[in-house]
Every structure is written in C-alpha cells, then in structure tokens.
C-alpha positions in Angstrom: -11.2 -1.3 9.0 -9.3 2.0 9.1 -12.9 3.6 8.7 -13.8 2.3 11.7 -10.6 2.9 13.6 -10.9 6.7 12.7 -15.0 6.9 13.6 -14.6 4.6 16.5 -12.9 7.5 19.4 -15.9 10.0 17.9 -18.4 7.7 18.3 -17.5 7.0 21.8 -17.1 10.8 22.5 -20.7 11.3 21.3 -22.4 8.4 23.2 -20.2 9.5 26.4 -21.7 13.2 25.9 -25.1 12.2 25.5 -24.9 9.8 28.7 -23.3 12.7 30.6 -26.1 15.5 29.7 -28.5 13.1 30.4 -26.9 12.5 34.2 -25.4 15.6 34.7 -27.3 17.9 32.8 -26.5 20.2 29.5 -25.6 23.5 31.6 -23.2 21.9 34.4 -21.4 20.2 31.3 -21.0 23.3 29.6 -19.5 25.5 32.6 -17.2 22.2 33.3 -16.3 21.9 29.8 -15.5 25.7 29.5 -13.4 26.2 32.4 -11.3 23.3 31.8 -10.7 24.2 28.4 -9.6 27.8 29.5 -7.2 26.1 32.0 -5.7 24.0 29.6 -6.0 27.2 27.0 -4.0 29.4 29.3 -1.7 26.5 30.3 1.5 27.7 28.9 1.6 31.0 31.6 2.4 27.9 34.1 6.0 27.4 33.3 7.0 28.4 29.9 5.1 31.5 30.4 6.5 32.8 33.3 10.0 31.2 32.1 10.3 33.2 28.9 9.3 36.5 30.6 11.7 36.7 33.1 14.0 35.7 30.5 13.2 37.7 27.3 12.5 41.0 29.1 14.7 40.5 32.5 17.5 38.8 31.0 17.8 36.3 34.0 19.6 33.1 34.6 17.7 29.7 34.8 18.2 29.8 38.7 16.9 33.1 39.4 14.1 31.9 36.9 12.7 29.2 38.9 13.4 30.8 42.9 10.7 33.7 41.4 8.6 30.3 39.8 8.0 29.0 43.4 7.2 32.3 45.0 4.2 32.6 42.4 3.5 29.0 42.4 2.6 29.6 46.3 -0.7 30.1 45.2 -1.2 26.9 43.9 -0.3 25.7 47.7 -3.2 28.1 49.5 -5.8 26.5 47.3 -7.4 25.0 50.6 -8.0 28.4 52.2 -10.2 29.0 48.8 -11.6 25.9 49.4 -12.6 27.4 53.5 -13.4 30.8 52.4 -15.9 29.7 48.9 -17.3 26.5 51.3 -18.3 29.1 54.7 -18.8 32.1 53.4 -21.4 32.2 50.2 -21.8 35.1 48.2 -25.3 35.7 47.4 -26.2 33.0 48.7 -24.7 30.8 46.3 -20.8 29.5 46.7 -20.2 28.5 43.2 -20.8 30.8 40.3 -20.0 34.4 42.8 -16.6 33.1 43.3 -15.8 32.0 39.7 -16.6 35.3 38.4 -14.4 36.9 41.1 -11.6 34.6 40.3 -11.7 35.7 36.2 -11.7 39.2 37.1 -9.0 38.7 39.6 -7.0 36.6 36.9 -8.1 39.5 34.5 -6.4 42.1 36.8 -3.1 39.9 36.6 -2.8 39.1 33.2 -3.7 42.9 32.0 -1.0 44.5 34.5 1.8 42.1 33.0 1.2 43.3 29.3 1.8 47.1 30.8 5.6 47.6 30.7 5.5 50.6 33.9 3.8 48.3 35.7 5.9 45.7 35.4 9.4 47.8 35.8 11.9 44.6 37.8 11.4 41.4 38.2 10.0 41.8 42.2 6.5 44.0 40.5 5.8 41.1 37.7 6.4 38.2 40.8 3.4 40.3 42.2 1.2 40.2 39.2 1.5 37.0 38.2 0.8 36.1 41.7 -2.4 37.5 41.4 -3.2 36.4 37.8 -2.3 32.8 39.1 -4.3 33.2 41.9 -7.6 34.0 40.5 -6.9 30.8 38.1 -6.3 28.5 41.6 -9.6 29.9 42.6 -11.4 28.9 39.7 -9.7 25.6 39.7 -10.9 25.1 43.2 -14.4 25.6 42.2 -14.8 23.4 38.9 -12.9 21.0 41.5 -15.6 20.9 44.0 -18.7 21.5 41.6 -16.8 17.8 39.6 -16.0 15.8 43.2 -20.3 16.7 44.0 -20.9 15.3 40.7 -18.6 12.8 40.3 -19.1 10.9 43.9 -23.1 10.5 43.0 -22.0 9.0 39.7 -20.2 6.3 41.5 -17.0 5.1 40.5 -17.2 4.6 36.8 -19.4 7.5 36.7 -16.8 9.3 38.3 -13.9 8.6 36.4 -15.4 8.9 33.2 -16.4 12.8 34.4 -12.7 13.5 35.6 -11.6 11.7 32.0 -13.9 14.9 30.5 -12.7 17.5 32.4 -8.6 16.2 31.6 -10.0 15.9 28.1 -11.4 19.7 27.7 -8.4 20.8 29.4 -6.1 19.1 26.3 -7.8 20.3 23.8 -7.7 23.9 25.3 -3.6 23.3 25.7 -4.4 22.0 22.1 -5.4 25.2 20.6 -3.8 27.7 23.1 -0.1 26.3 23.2 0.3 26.6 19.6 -0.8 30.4 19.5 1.3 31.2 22.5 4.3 29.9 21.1 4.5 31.7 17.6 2.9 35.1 19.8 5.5 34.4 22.2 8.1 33.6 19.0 7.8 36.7 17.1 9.7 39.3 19.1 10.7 40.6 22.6 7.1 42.2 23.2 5.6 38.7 22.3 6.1 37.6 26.5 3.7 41.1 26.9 1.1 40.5 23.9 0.2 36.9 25.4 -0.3 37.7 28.7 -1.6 41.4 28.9 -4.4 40.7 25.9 -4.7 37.0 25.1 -4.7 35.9 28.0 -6.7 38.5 30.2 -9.4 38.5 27.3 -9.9 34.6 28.2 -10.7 35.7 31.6 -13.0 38.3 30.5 -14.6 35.4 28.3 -14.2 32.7 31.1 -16.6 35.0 33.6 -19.5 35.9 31.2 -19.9 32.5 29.9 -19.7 31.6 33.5 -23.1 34.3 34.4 -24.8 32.0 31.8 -25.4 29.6 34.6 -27.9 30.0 37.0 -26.7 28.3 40.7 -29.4 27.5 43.2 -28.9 28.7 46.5 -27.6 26.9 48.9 -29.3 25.7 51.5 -27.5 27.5 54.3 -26.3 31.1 53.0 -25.4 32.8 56.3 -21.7 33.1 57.2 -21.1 31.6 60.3 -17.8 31.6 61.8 -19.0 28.4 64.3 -19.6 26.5 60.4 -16.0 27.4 59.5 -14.5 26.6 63.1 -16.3 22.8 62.3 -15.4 22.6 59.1 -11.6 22.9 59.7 -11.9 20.3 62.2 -13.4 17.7 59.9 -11.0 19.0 57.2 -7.8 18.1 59.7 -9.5 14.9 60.7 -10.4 13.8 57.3 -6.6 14.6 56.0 -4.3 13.9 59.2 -6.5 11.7 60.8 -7.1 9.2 58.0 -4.1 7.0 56.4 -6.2 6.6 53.0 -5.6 10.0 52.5 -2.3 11.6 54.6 -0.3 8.3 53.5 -0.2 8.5 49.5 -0.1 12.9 50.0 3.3 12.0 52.2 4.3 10.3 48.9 2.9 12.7 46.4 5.0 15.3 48.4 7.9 13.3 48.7 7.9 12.0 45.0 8.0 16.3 43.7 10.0 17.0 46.6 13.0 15.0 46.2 13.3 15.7 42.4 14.6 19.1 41.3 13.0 20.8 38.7 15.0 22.0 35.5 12.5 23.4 33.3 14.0 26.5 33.3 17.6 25.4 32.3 16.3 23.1 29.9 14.7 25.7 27.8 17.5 27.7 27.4 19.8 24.9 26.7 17.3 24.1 24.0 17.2 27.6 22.8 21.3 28.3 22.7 22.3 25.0 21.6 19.9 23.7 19.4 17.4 26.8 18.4 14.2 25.4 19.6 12.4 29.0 21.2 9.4 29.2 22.9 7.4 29.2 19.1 8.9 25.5 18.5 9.0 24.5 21.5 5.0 24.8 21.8 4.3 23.2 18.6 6.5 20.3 20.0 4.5 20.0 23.1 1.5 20.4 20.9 2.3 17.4 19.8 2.5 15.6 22.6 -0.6 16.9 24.4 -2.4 15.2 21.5 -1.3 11.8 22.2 -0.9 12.4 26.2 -5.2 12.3 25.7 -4.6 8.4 25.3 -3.4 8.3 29.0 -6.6 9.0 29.7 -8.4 6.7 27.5 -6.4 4.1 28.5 -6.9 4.6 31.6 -11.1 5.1 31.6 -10.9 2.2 29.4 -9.2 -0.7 30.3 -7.6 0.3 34.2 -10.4 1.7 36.1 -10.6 -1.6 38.6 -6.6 -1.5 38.4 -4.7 -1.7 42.0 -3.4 1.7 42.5 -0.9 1.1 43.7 1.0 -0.5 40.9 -0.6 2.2 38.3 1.6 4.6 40.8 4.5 2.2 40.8 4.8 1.4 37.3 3.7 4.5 35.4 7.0 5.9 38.1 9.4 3.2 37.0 8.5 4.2 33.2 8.8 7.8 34.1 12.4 7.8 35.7 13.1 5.3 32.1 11.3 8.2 30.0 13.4 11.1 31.8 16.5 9.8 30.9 15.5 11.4 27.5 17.1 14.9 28.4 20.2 13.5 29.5 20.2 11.7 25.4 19.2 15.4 24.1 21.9 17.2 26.2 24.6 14.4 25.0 23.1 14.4 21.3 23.3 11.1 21.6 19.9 11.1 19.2 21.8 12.8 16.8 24.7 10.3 16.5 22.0 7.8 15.8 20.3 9.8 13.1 17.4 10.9 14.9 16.8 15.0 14.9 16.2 17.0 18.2 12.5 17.6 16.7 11.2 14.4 16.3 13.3 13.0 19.4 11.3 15.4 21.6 7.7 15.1 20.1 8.6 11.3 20.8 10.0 12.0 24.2 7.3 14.5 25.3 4.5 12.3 23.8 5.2 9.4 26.3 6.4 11.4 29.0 2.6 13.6 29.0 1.0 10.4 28.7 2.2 8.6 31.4 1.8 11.7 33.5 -2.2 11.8 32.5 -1.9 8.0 33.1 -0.7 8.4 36.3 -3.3 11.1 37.8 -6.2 9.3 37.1 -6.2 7.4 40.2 -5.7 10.1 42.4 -8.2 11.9 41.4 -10.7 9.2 41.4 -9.5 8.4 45.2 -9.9 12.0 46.4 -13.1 11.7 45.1 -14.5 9.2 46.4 -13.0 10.3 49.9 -14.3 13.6 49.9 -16.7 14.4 52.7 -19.8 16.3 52.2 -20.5 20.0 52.4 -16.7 20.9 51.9 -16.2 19.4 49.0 -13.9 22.3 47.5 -11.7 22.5 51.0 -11.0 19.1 51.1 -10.0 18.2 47.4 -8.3 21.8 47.3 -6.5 20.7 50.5 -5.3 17.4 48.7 -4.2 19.8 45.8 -2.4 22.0 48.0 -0.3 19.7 50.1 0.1 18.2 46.0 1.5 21.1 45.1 3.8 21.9 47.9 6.0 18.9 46.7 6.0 20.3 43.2 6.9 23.9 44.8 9.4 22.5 46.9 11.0 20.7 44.2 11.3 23.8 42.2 13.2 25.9 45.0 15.3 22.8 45.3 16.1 22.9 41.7 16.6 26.5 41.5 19.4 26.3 44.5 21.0 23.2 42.7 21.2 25.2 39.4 23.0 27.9 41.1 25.1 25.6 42.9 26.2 24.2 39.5 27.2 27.2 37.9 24.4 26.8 35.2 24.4 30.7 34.0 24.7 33.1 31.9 28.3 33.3 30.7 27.4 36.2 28.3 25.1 38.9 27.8 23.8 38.9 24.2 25.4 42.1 21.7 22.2 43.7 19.7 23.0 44.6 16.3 24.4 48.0 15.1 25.8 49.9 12.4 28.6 52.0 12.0 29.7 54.5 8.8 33.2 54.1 8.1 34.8 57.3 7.0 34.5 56.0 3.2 30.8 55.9 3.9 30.6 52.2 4.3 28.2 50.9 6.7 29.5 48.0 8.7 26.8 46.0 10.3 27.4 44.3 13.9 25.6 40.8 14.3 24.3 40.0 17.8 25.9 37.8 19.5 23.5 35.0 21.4 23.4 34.5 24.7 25.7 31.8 25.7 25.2 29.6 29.3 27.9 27.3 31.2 26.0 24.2 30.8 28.9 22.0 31.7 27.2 20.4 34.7 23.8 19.9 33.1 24.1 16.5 32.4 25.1 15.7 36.1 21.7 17.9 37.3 19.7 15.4 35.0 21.4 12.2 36.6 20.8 13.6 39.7 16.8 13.9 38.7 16.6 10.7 37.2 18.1 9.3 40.4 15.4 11.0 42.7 12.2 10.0 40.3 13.3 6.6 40.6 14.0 6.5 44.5 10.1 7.9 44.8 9.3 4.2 43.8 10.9 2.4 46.4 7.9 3.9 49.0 5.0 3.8 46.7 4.1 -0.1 48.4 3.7 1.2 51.6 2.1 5.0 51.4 -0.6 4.2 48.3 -3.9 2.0 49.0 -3.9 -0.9 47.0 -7.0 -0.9 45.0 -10.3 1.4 43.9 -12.3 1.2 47.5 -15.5 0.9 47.9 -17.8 3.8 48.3 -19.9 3.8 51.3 -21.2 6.7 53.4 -22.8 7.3 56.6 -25.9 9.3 57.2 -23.5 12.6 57.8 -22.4 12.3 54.5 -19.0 10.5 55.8 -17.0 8.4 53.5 -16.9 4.6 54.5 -13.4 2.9 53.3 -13.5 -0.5 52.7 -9.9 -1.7 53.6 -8.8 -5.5 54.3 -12.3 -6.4 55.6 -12.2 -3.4 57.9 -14.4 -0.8 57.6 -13.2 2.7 59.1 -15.2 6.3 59.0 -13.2 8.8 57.0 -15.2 11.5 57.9 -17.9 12.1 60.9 -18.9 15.4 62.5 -18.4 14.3 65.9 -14.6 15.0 66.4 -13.9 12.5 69.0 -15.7 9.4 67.7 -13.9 10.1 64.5 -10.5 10.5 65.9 -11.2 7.0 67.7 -12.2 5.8 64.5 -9.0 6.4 62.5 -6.9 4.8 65.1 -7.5 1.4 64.0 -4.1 0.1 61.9 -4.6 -1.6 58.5 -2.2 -3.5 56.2 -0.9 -2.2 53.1 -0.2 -3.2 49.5 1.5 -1.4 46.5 0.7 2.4 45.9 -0.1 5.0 43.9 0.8 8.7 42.9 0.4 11.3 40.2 2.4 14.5 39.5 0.2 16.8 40.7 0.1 21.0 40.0 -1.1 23.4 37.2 2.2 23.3 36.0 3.0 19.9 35.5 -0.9 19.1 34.0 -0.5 21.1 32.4 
C-alpha cells in the first residue's frame, strides 16, 4: 500500500509526459519545461531578492523597500506592449525564439550590473537595473505564455489544463532547487545580495538563451512588419478585453482583490529577522518547504476540479486565504509559541497551505484566458490579462508601502559593527554589534487591516467571475465562442463594429473566480 502511494504520483508524471510528447512534441516540451524551471529557479529576485538588497547593502526601512518594489514591478504591468511588439513585428521572421534570446540577454545585462558594486552606487541606479533584469524575464514570460495558450487551446480543455499544470509544475521544482541555494548564498554575508544576482543568476540567463537556440521555430506565415497589422490588432485586443464581460469582469476583481490588500512582505521579513532570527538563508529553506507541497494545488486541482464552477474555486480558495493569513498576526503575537508550537514549523505549516491554495486558486484563470484568447495575438492578449493582473498586485504594494510609513514601521536604530579597542594595559576590549532594531508596535494592526481587505475581495467574487469552465467554440476568424446561459456571444471578430454589437448583449451571472496573479506572488 505505501509502495504504491509513493510510485503512484511518478507513474502519473511519466504517462502524463509521454501523452504530452506525443501531442505536443519532444522539443516544444523541452523549451516549455526549461523556461519555466528558470522562472521558478530565479524566483526569489521577485520579492525576497530585491527585499534583502535594498536592505543588506542600503540599510533601508520596510517602506522605502516596497515604494522602490513597485517601481520595478512596473514591468510586470507593460507585459502587453511585449505581447504588441513580439505579435507585429517578427524578427527573422519568426516571433518566438528571436525574442526569447533577446529577453535572456537583456535579463543577463540586469542581473550582471547588480553584482558590480560602482554600478550599483544608491538605491535610484539598482531600481534601474533590476528594472531591466526584470524586464527581460516579463519578456520571456510573455513568450512561453503565448507559445502554451497556442498549445493549450488545440488541446481542448483537459488538454489545456493539464499543459498549464506542467508548466506551474517545472516552475516549482525550479523554486525547488533555486530558493534553497539563494537563501544560504544570500545567508552567508553582506556580499551574498551581490553573488546571487550578479553570477547566479545572470549565468541562468546565459544558460536560459543557448538552450533556447536549440529550438528551431518555423517562420511565420506573415513576417513583414506592418504597422496597419498592429493598428488592427490593438483594436481586437481592446475589444476582446473591454468589450467582453467574460474577460474585463473577473480582471475588475483580480485588480480589486491585490488592490485593496496592502502588501507587507517587506516588514514581515524583518520582523522575522529582528525578533525571531529567521534571515533570508532560513527563511528560503522554510519556503522550500512549502513550495513542495503547494505542487498538490495543482494536482488537486488537474485531478479532481477541472469541471469545478469557477466561481466558487475563486470564492472559497479566498475565504480560506483571509482564514490562512491570519497566521502572521499568531507569529507576530507568538501566540504559536504559548501553545508549544516553534516559529519554524508554524511557518512551513503556514506557508505550505497558504502556496497551495494560491496554486489552487490560479488554475482557473489560466485555463479561462486560455480558452478566450483570440488567434494570432495570442501573447498580447494573455500578456494583457497578466498586466492588468499585475497592476492590482503593484497597486497593492504602493499601498502597503504608504501604510507602513504611516504606521511608523522603521528603523529605530542603525546597527553598531564590531570593534576593538587596546586599553592602556594592552587589553583588547571587543565591541559586539548591536542589531538592527524596528518600531513594530503597529504591525499587528497592518495585518488586521490585510486580513480585513482579503476577506472583503469575497463579497464581489459572485458577480465579476463566470460561473463554470465554458465551452470552447470558435468562428472561422479564429474568434472565441462563449457559451453563457444558452447565449452564445463572439469574443473576438475582426470586424470591429459587428463585434462591438456582439458584446452588447447582457448575461446573468453566478459565483466567481480569481487567482493572485504576478511573478512575485507565483512565485
């Protein structure tokens, strides 16, 4: 019996790769699977990375932190003009691979500059770089994106989510294997922020583009620019988004849901580092951890919830996050401690359930966008439901950064490095350091106030979310065909008018759905 319960998840894996080479073939799995394991890989330069940076070799307070987060993470909301610019404009006469090999080198550029210390002399120059290193990862994002939606939308709907349930898995075992060697790199002294970036991680990207030349990309069919192609194409990009409620109703909530709830990543990690000495080293082991179980969102998921009504995946799987969050608010209170349970395994527990309801929860969305996703810009349209994704998540850390300062969560004291001093005996007297020390009286009441806002998100998910898996249909144009209530409406058509007539139709709606969306939160 316990044979077969440790065989069993293998055995699926191999029959699930086999059936996938067979549909999708050997190389297109191998680019996918590589470039979602290097996202994953290079995970940690989403938030902790950047977070321990500014902190370690800048010496800044959590608030400071995250206002210089969302100015990088604005790359993460442009990822539909990648989307325009790799969809109109080919390179070679191919859109896919020219781009990804720009985007690693771009990345490359980023990563190196941030591990050379005169390049990186105030906080404004490494906001610059890791702009760019971020950026070149969005691109490359887009692209797998586009090349999996092409794929994934002629596999039909279990084929589909079975493919994105690949690409989330390669992407954990990369954060697998890479969040572990960034945290003890990152651990072992105040050059270990530099190390990770400027040669781990810009040797990825090296890696990322060679093994990306390995793949020859037909040409495609049309591999002019044309400007009059682009002009079109952003039409039936605004109509598809803003003219269609499947899709502009659950974004409004997706934006909404990361909007309203401020982010405290950054005072959270230095709370956990002051008070209860858990450093970027353990604190990557711990989310090691958790990314190992968080996988089981997925396979739950693929397995069992695939013909689930979105909307109360989105409902639910929110309800048990706003429970789950309430975590840090037992941490901060040691409330774990007074019932014997210690800050380590409280967290792997914690950040187990949390990452898996997260993964849980994203499915849907993705299989949705999908299935919506009009030919011929496949990468500006799911790059444009990524985007308008991320904003939320970007507005949400600004909002947090503003609230932190508004609490008075800072720095209270500047750390003393160790010295010695002769006395006139000849005695040597040695100086400890003194750590760092933060006001985190009103912590607590930031977390309340998060909790609050995850849990108000709910109360919209019935209206803004489509009720259930749709069925695909699509016109001759390539146009999606949504099934909903016994109506049929055209998503997409390349006559503007017609379509804009077409979306004005009204439709009931049930339950909804949503996902936390952006690199740093799939993380």
């Amino acid at each position: 019996m316990l044979v077969s319960l440790l065989t069993t998840p293998f055995k699926d894996l191999s029959d699930f790769l086999d059936h996938s080479i067979k549909q999708f073939s050997l190389p297109f799995m191998l680019i996918i699977g590589v470039t979602y394991f290097f996202q994953g890989f290079r995970s940690y330069a989403f938030g902790d990375g950047i977070i321990w940076f500014f902190s370690d070799v800048f010496e800044l307070d959590p608030g400071p932190v995250q206002l210089y987060m969302s100015t990088i993470f604005i790359t993460w909301n442009i990822k539909m003009c990648y989307g325009l610019l790799f969809d109109n404009f080919p390179l070679f006469g191919r859109k896919d691979i020219p781009y990804m090999v720009l985007s690693g080198a771009i990345s490359f550029i980023g990563f190196m500059a941030l591990g050379i210390p005169a390049l990186t002399p105030n906080p404004d120059a490494t906001t610059f770089w890791f702009f760019l290193a971020l950026m070149g990862l969005a691109m490359s994002d887009v692209i797998a994106d586009s090349m999996v939606v092409v794929q994934a939308r002629r596999a039909g709907e279990n084929g589909g989510a079975n493919l994105q349930a690949f690409c989330w898995v390669c992407s954990s075992i990369g954060g697998l294997i890479g969040r572990p060697i960034a945290g003890w790199i990152n651990g072992k002294d105040g050059e270990g922020s530099r190390i990770l970036l400027g040669i781990v991680y810009s040797i990825s990207s090296l890696v990322g583009c060679i093994i990306t030349l390995m793949h020859k990309e037909q040409k495609c069919e049309n591999p002019n620019w044309s400007f009059e192609r682009f002009r079109r194409q952003v039409a039936r990009l605004v109509i598809a988004v803003f003219g269609n409620r499947l899709v502009w109703l659950p974004m409004s909530w997706i934006i909404l849901n990361q909007a309203i709830v401020p982010d405290v990543s950054a005072a959270m990690n230095f709370w956990k580092q002051t008070k209860i000495d858990i450093g970027a080293d353990k604190k990557a082991y711990i989310d090691t951890v958790g990314d190992i179980f968080a996988i089981s969102g997925l396979v739950l998921y693929t397995k069992y919830f695939k013909q689930s009504r979105f909307s109360l995946v989105f409902f639910w799987t929110q309800i048990a996050i706003s429970l789950f969050a309430l975590s840090d608010i037992v941490l901060v209170e040691r409330w774990n401690v007074e019932a014997g349970i210690s800050d380590e395994f409280f967290l792997i527990g914690s950040q187990t359930i949390i990452n898996t309801l997260y993964n849980f929860q994203a499915m849907p969305f993705f299989v949705l966008a999908a299935q919506l996703c009009p030919t011929d810009i496949e990468a500006t349209f799911y790059a444009a439901m990524m985007s308008i994704g991320n904003i939320g998540g970007n507005i949400g850390t600004l909002y947090g950064g503003y609230l932190l300062e508004w609490l008075h969560i800072v720095k209270t004291s500047n750390s003393i490095h160790a010295s010695n001093t002769t006395l006139p005996d000849g005695t040597i007297v040695t100086t400890s350091a003194q750590p760092e020390q933060y006001d985190f009286t009103n912590l607590t009441l930031f977390l309340w106030i998060r909790v609050a806002s995850m849990a108000a998100s709910a109360l919209f998910v019935f209206v803004m979310v489509p009720n259930k898996p749709e069925p695909e249909k699509r016109d001759e144009e390539g146009g999606a065909l949504a099934d909903l209530d016994g109506e049929e409406t055209k998503l997409v058509q390349n006559d503007t008018e017609t379509a804009r007539s077409s979306f004005s139709s009204s439709h009931s709606r049930s339950p909804s759905k949503r996902t936390r969306l952006g690199s740093r939160d799939i993380e």
